[in-house]
MIVEXNU-844726 format. One line per field, with one value per residue: x, y, z of N, C-alpha, C in turn; residue number from 1. Coordinates in steps of 0.2 Angstrom, whole numbers, plus 5000, padded with zeros to 4 digits. Layout:
<sites>
npx = X, ...;
npy = Y, ...;
npz = Z, ...;
capx = X, ...;
capy = Y, ...;
capz = Z, ...;
cpx = X, ...;
cpy = Y, ...;
cpz = Z, ...;
n = NUM, ...;
</sites>
This chain:
<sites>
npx = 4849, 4833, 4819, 4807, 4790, 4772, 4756, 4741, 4724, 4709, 4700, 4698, 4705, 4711, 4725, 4732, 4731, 4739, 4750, 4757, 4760, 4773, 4780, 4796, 4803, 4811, 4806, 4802, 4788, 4773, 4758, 4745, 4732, 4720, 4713, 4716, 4726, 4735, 4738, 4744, 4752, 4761, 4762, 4770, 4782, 4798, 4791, 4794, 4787, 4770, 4758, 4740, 4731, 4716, 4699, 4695, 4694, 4687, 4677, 4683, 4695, 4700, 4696, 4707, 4719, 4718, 4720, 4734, 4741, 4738, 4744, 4755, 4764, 4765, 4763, 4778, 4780, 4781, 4765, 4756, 4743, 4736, 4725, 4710, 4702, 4706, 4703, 4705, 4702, 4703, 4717, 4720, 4712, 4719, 4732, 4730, 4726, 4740, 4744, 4760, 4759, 4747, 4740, 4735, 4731, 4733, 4743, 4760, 4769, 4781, 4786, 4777, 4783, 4793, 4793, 4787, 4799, 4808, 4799, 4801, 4818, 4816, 4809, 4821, 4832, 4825, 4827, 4840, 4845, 4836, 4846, 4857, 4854, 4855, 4843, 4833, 4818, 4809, 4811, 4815, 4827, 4845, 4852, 4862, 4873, 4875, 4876, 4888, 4895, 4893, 4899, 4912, 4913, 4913, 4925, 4933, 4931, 4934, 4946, 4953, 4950, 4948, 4937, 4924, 4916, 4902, 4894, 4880, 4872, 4856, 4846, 4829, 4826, 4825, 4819, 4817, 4811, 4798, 4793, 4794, 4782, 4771, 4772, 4779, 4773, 4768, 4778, 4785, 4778, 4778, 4792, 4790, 4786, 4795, 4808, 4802, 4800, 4814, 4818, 4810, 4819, 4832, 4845, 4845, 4858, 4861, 4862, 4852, 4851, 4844, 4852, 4850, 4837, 4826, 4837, 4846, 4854, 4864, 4875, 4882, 4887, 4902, 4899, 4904, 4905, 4899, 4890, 4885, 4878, 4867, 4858, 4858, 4853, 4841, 4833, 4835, 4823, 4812, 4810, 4807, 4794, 4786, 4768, 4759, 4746, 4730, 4734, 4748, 4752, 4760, 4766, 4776, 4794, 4812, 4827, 4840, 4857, 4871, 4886, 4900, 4914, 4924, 4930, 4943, 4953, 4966, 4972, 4972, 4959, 4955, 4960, 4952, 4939, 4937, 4939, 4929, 4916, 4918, 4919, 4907, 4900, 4903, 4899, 4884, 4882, 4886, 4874, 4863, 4846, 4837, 4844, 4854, 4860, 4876, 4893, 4908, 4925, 4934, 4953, 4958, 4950, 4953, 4967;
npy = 5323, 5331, 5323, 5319, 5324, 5320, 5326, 5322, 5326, 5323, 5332, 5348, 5357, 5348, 5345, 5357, 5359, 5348, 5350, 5364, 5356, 5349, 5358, 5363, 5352, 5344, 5342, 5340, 5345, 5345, 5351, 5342, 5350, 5343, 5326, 5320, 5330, 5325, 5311, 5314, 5321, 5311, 5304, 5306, 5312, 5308, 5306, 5303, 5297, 5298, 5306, 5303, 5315, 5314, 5314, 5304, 5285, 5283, 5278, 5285, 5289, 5275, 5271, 5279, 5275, 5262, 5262, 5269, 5258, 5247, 5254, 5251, 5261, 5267, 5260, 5255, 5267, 5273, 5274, 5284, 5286, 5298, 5302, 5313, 5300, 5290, 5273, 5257, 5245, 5254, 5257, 5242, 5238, 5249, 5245, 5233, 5236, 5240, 5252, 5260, 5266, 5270, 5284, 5296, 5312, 5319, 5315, 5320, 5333, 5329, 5316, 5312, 5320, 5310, 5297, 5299, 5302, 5291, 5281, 5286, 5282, 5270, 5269, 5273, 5265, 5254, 5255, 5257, 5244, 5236, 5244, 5238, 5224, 5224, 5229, 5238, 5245, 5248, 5241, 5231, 5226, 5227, 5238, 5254, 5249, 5234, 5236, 5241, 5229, 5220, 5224, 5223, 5210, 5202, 5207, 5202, 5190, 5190, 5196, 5184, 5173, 5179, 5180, 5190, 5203, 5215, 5232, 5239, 5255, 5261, 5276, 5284, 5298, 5313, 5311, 5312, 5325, 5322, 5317, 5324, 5331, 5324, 5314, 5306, 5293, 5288, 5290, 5279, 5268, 5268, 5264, 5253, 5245, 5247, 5240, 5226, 5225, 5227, 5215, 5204, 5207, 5200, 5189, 5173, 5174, 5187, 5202, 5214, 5231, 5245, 5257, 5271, 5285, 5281, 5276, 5262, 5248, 5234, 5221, 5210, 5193, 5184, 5191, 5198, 5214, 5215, 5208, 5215, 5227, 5220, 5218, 5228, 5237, 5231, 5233, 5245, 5248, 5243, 5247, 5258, 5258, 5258, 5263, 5278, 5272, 5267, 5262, 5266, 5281, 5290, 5298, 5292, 5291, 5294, 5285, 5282, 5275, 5266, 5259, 5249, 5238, 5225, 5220, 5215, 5222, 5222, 5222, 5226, 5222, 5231, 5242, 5242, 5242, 5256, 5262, 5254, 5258, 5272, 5270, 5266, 5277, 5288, 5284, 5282, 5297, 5301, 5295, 5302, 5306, 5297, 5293, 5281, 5266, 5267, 5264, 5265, 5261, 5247, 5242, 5235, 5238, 5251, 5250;
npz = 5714, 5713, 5717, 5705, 5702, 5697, 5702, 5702, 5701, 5708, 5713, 5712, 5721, 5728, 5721, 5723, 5737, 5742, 5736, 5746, 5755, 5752, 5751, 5752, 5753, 5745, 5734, 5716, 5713, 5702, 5696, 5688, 5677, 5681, 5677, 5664, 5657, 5668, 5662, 5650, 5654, 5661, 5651, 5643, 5646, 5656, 5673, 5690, 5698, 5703, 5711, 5716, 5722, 5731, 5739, 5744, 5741, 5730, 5713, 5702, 5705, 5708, 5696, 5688, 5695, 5691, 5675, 5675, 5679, 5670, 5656, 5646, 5646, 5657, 5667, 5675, 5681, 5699, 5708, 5722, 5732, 5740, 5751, 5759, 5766, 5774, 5775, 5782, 5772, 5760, 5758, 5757, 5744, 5734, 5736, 5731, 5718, 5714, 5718, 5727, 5739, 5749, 5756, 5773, 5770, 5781, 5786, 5794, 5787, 5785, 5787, 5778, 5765, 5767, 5764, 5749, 5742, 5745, 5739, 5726, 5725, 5726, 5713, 5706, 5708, 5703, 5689, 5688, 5689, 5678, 5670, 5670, 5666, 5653, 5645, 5634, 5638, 5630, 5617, 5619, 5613, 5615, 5627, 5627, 5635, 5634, 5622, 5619, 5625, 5619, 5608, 5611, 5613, 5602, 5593, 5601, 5596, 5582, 5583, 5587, 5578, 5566, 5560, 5551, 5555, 5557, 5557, 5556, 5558, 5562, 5562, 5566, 5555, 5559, 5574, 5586, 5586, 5582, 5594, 5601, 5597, 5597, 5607, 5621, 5622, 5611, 5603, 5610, 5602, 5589, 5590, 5596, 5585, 5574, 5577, 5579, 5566, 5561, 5569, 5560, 5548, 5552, 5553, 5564, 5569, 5571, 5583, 5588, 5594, 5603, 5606, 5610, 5609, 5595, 5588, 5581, 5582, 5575, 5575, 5567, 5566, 5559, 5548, 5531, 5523, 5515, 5514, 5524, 5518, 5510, 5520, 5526, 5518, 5515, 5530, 5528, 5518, 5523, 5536, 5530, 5525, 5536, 5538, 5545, 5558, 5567, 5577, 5579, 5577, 5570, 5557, 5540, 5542, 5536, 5535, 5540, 5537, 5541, 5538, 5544, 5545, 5550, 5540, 5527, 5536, 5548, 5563, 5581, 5592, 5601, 5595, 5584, 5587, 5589, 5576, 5571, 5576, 5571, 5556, 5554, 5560, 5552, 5539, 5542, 5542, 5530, 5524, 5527, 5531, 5526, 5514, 5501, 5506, 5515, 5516, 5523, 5514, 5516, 5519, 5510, 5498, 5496, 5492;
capx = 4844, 4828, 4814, 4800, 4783, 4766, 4752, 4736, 4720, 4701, 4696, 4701, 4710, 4715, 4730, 4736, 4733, 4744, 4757, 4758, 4763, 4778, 4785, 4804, 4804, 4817, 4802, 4798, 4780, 4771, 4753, 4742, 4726, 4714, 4715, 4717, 4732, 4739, 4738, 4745, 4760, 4762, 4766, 4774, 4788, 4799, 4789, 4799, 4781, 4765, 4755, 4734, 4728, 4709, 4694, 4693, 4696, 4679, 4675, 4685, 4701, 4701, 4698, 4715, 4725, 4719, 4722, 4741, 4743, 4737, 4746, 4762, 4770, 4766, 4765, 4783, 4780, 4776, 4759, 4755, 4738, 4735, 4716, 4707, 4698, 4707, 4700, 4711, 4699, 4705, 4723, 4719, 4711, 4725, 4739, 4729, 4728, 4746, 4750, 4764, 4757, 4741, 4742, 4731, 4733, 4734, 4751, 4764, 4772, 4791, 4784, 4774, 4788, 4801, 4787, 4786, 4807, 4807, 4797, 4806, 4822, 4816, 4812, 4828, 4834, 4825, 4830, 4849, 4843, 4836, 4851, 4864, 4853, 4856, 4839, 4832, 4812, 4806, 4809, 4817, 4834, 4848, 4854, 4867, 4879, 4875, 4878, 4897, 4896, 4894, 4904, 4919, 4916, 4911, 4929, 4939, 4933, 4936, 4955, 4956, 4948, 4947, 4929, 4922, 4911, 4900, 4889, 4873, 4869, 4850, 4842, 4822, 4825, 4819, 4812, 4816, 4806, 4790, 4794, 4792, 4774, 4767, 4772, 4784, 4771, 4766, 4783, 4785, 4774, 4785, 4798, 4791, 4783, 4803, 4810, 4798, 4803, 4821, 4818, 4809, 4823, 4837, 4845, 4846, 4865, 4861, 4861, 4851, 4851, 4844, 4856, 4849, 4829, 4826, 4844, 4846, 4862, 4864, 4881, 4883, 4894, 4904, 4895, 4909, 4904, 4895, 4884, 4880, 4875, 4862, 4853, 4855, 4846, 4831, 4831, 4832, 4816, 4805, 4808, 4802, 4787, 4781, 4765, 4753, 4741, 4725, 4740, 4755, 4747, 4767, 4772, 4782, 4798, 4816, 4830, 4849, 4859, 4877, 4890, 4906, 4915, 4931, 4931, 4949, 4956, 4968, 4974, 4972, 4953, 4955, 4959, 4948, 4933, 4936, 4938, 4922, 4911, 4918, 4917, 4898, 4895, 4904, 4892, 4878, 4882, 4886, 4866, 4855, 4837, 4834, 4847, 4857, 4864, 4884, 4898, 4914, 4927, 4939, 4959, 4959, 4949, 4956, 4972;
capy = 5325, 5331, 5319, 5321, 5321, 5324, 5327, 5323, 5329, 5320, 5336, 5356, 5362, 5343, 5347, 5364, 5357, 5343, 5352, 5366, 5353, 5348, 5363, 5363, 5343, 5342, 5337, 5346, 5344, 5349, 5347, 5343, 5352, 5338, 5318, 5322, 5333, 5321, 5306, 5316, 5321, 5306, 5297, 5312, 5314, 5305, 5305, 5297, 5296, 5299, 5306, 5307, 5318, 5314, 5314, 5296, 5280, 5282, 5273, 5291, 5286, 5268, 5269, 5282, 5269, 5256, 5266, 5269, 5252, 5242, 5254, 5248, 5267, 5272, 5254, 5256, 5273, 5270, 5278, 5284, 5288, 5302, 5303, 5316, 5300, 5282, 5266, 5251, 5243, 5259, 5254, 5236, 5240, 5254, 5240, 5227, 5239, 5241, 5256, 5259, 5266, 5275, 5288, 5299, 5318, 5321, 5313, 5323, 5333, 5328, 5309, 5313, 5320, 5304, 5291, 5301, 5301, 5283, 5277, 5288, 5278, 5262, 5267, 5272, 5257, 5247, 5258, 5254, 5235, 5236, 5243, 5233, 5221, 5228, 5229, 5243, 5244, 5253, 5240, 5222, 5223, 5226, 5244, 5253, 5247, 5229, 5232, 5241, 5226, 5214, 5224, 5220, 5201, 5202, 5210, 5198, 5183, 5191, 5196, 5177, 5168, 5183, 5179, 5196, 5206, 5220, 5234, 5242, 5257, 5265, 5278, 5286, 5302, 5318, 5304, 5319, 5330, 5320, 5313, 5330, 5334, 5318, 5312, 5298, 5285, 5287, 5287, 5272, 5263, 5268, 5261, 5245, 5243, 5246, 5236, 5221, 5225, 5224, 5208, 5201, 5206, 5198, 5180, 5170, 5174, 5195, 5204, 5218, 5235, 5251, 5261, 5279, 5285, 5283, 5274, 5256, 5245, 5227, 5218, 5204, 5189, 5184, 5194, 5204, 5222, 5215, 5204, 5217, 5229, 5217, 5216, 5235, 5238, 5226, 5233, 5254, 5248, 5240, 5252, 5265, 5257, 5258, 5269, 5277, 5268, 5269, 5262, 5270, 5286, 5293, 5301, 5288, 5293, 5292, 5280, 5282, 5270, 5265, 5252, 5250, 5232, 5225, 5216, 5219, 5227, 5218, 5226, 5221, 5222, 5236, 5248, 5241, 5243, 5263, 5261, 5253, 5262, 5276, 5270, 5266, 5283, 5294, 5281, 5286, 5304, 5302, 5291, 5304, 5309, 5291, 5292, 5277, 5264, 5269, 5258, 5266, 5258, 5243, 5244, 5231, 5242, 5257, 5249;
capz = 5709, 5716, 5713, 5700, 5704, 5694, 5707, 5698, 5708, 5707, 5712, 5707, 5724, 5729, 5721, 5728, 5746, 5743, 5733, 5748, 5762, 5751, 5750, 5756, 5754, 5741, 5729, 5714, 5712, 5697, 5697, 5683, 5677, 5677, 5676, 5658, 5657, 5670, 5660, 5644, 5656, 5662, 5644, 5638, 5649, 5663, 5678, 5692, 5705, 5699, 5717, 5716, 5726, 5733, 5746, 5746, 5735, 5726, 5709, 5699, 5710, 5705, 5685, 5686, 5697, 5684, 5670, 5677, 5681, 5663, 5651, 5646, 5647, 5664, 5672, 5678, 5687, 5705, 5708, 5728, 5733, 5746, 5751, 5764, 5771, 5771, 5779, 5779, 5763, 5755, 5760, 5755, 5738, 5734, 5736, 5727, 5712, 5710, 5722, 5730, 5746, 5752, 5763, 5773, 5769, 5788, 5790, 5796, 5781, 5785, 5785, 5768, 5761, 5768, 5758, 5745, 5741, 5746, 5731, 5721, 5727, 5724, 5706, 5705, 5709, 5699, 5683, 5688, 5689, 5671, 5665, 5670, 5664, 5648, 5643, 5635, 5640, 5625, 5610, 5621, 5611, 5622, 5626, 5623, 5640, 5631, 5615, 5619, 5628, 5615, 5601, 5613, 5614, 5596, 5590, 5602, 5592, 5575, 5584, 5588, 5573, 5561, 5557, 5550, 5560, 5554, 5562, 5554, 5563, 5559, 5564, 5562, 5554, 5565, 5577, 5591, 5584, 5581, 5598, 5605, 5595, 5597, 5615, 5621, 5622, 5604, 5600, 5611, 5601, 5583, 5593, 5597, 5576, 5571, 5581, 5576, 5558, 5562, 5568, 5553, 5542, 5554, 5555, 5573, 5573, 5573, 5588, 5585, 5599, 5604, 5611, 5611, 5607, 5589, 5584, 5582, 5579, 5573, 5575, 5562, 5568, 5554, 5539, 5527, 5521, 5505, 5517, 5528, 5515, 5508, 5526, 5531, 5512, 5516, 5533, 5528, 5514, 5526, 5539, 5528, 5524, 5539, 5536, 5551, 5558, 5571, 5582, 5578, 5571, 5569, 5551, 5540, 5543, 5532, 5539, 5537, 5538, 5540, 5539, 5546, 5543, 5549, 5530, 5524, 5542, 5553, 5569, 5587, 5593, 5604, 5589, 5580, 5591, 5587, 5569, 5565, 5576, 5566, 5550, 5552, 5561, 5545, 5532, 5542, 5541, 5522, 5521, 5533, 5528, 5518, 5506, 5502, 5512, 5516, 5520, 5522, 5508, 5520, 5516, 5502, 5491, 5495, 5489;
cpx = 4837, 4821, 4809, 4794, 4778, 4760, 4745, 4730, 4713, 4696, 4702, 4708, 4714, 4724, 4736, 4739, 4739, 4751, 4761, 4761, 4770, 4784, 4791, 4806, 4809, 4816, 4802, 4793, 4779, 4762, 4748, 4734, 4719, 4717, 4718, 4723, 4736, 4743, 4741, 4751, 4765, 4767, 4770, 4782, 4790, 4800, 4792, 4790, 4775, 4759, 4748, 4732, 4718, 4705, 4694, 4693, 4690, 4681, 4682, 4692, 4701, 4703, 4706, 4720, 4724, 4722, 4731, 4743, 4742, 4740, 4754, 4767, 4769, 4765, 4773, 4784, 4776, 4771, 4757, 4748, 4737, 4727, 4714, 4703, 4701, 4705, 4706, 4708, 4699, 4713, 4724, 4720, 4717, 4731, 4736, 4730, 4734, 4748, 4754, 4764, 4750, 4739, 4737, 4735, 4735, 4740, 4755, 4768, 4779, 4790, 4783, 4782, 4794, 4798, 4788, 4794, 4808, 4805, 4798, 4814, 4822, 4815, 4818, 4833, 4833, 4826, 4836, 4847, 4843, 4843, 4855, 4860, 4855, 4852, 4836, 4821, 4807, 4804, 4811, 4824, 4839, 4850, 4861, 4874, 4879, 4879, 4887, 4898, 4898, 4899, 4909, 4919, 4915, 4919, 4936, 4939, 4934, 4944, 4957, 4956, 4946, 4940, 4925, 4915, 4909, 4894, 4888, 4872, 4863, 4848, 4835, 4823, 4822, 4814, 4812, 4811, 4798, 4787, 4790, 4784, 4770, 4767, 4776, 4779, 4769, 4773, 4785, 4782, 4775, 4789, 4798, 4789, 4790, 4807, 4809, 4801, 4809, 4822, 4816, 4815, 4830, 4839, 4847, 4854, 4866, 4858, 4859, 4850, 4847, 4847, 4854, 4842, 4829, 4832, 4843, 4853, 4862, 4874, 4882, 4886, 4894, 4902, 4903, 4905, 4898, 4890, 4879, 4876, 4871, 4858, 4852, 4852, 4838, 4829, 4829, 4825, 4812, 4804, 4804, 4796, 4783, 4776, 4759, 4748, 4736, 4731, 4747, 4754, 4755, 4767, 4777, 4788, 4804, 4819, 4835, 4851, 4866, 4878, 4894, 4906, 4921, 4934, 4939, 4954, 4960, 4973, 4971, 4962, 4952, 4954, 4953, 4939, 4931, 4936, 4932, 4918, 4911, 4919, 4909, 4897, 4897, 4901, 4886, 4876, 4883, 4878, 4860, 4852, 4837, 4838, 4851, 4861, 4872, 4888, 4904, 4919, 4933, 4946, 4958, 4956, 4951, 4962, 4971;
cpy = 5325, 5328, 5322, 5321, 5325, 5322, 5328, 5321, 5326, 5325, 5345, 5358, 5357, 5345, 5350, 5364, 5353, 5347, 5358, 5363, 5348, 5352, 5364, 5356, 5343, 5339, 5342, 5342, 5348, 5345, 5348, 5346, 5347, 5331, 5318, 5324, 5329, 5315, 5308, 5317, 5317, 5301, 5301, 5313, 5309, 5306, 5301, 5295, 5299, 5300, 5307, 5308, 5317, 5313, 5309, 5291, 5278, 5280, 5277, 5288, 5277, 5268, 5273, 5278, 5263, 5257, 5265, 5261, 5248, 5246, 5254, 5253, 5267, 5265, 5254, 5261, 5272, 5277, 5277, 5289, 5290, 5305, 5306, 5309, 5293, 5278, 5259, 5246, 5247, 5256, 5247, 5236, 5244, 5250, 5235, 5228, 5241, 5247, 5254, 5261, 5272, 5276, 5293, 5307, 5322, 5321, 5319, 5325, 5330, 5320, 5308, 5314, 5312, 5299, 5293, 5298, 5293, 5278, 5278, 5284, 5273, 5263, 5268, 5269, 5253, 5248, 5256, 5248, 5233, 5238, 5240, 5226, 5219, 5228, 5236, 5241, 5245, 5245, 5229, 5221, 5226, 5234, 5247, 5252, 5239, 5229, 5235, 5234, 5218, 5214, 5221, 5213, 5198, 5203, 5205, 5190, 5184, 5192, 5188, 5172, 5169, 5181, 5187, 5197, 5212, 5226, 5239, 5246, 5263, 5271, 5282, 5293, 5307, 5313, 5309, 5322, 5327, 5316, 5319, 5333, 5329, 5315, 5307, 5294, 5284, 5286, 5281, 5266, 5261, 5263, 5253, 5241, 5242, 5242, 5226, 5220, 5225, 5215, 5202, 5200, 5205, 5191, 5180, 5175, 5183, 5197, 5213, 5223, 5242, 5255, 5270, 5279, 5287, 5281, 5267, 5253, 5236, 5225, 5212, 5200, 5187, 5185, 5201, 5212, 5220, 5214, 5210, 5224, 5225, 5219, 5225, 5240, 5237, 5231, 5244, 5251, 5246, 5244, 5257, 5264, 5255, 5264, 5270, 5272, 5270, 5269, 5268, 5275, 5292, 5295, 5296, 5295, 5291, 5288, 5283, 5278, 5270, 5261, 5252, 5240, 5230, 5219, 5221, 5224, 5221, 5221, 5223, 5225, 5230, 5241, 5248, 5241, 5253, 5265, 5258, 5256, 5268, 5277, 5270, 5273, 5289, 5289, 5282, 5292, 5306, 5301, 5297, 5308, 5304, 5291, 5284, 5274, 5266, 5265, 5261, 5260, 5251, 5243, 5241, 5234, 5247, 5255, 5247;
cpz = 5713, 5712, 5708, 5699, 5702, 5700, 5701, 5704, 5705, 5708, 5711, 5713, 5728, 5729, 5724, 5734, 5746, 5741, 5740, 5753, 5758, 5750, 5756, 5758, 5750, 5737, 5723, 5711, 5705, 5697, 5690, 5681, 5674, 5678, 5669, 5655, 5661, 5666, 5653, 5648, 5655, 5657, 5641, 5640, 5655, 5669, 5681, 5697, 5702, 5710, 5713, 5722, 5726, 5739, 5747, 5740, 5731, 5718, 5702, 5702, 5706, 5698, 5683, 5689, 5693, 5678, 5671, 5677, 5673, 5657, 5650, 5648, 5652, 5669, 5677, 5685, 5692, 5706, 5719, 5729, 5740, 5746, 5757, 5768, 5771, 5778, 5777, 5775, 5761, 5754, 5757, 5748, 5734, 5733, 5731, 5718, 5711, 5714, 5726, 5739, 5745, 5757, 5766, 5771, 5775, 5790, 5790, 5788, 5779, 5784, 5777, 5763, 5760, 5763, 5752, 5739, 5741, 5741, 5727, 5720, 5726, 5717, 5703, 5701, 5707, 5691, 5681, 5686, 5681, 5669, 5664, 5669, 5658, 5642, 5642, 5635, 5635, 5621, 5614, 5620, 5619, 5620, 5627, 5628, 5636, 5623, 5615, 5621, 5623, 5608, 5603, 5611, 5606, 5591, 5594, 5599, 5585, 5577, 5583, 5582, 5567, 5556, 5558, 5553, 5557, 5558, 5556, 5561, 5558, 5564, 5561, 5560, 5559, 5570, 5585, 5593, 5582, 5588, 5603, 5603, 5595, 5604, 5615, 5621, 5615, 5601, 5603, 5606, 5592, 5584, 5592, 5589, 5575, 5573, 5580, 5568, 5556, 5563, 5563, 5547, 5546, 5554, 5562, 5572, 5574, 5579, 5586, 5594, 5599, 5610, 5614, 5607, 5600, 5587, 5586, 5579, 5580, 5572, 5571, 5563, 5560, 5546, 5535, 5525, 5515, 5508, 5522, 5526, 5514, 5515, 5530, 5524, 5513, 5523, 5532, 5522, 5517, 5531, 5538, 5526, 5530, 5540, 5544, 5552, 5567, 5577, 5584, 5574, 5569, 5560, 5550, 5539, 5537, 5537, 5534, 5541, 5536, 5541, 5539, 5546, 5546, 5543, 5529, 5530, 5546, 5558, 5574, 5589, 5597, 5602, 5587, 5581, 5587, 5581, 5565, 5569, 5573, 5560, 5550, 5555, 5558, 5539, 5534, 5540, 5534, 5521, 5525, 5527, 5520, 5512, 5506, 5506, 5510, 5519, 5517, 5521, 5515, 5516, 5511, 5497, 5491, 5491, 5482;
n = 1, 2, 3, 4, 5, 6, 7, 8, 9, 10, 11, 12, 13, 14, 15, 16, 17, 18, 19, 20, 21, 22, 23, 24, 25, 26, 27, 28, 29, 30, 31, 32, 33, 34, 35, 36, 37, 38, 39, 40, 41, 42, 43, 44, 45, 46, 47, 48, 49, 50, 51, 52, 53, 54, 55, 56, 57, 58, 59, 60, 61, 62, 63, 64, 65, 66, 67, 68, 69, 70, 71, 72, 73, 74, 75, 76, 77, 78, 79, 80, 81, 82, 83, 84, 85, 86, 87, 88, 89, 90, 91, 92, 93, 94, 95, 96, 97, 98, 99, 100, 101, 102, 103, 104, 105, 106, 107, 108, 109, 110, 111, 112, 113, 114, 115, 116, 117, 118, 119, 120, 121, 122, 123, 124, 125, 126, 127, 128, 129, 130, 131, 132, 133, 134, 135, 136, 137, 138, 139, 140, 141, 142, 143, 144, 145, 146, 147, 148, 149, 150, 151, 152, 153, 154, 155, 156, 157, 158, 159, 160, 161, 162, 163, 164, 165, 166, 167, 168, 169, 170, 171, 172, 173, 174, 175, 176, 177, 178, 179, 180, 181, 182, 183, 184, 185, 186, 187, 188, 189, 190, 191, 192, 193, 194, 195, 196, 197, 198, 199, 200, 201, 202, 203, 204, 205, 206, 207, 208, 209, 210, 211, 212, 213, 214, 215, 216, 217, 218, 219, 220, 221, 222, 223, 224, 225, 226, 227, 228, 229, 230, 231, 232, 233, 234, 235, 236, 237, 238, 239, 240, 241, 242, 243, 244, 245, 246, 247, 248, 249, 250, 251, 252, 253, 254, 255, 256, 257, 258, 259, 260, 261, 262, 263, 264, 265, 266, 267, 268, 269, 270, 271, 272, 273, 274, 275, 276, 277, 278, 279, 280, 281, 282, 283, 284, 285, 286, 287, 288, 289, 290, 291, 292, 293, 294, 295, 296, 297, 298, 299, 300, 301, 302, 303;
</sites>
């Protein structure tokens, strides 16, 4: 996959130079109009590289590599300053804020490009790293290669000791669509409110996840069907009271909610891994746009 790279310029034609000596690198560049539009791209979308193009490491150059560097959303994105005039206390400076390299504009373009790919490579890498950490960056909880992760080991102690297991799975309503009008960082920052208010209405022994943007999942160790309707009640009512704010200037949103349970079910784990994410993900789709929690019925009551 060819890297992704926003090119944001300190000054108008900055840009266009740098973006002309990449041509046929195996970059695609996109360059921003202004530090302004950069900085909107930037949180908006996932920028693997973030290049500024400028004359020199002047005061304008700095506040944008500080900027990049102190906000939670774009701190990750490795950021590479390419300057018409660099000194090595440009080069100094430049590293001590958090760049990942600072280059002169002179370098050989087949070099430029090698660097550029390079940094792209290492964030890669450290994205992999995260995941198989099985952290997702957004909210803390764990994401969603942890949480298959945990249903399994979760479903081998109810096989072994039949202590009931329950999954609440939420999500934000149209959280897409306000994701796409408002920007990921302001949806990051719903993410991380929800998230917080999942935790308020959990006990220690709930493992609570985000597996997908705007969907969240809770594994209940040994809570029956009854129990984990009470907690995915409390947690769709305070969800939805979360209301905008100077911070989180989002639209409250509705919440649906499901519950899948292995209350009343006994088969071997393996089954039964695919039987309750597909109870809770047909009581979700019974509960969407805010309607009541759902918990598809366990065999005993059906009987």
């Amino acid at each position: 996959m060819r890297p992704s790279v926003l090119l944001i310029a300190t000054r108008p034609d900055a840009a266009a130079e740098l973006d002309s000596r990449l041509c046929g690198g195996g970059i695609a560049a996109h360059c921003a109009d202004g530090i302004r539009e950069g900085l909107e791209i930037v949180g908006r979308t996932s920028v693997e590289l973030v290049v500024i193009a400028t004359d020199r490491l002047d005061a304008e150059c700095v506040a944008l590599l500080r900027r990049l560097r102190s906000d939670r959303h774009t701190c990750e994105v490795p950021v590479v300053v390419v300057a018409h005039t660099v000194g090595s206390a440009d080069v100094i400076q430049a590293l001590e804020l958090g760049a990942a390299e600072c280059i002169p504009q002179s370098m050989d373009p087949g070099e430029l490009q090698a660097r550029l790919r390079a940094a792209v490579r290492t964030k890669r890498r450290f994205d992999e790293l995260a995941d198989r950490a099985g952290l997702d960056p957004a909210t803390g909880f764990g994401n969603a290669r942890r949480f298959a992760q945990r249903l399994d080991e979760e479903l081998e102690v109810w096989d072994r000791y039949h202590r009931d297991v329950s999954l609440v799975l939420l999500t934000l309503d149209d959280f897409a669509a306000l994701e796409c009008e408002h920007g990921r960082a302001r949806a990051d920052v719903r993410l991380t409110v929800a998230a917080e208010t999942l935790r308020r209405c959990s006990r220690s022994t709930d493992v609570l996840f985000h597996p997908m943007r705007g969907s969240f999942a809770a594994v209940l160790r040994e809570t029956p069907v009854a129990g984990a309707r009470v907690f995915a009640e409390r947690a769709r009512r305070r969800l939805g009271c979360i209301a905008p704010t100077a911070a989180d200037p989002l639209p409250t949103v509705g919440i649906s909610v499901g519950v899948g349970s292995t209350d009343g079910w006994r088969m071997a784990a393996a089954d039964m891994r695919g039987r309750l994410l597909g109870e809770a993900r047909e009581a979700l789709e019974h509960g969407e746009n805010g309607g009541d929690v759902w918990a598809a019925l366990p065999m005993a009551d059906v009987a």
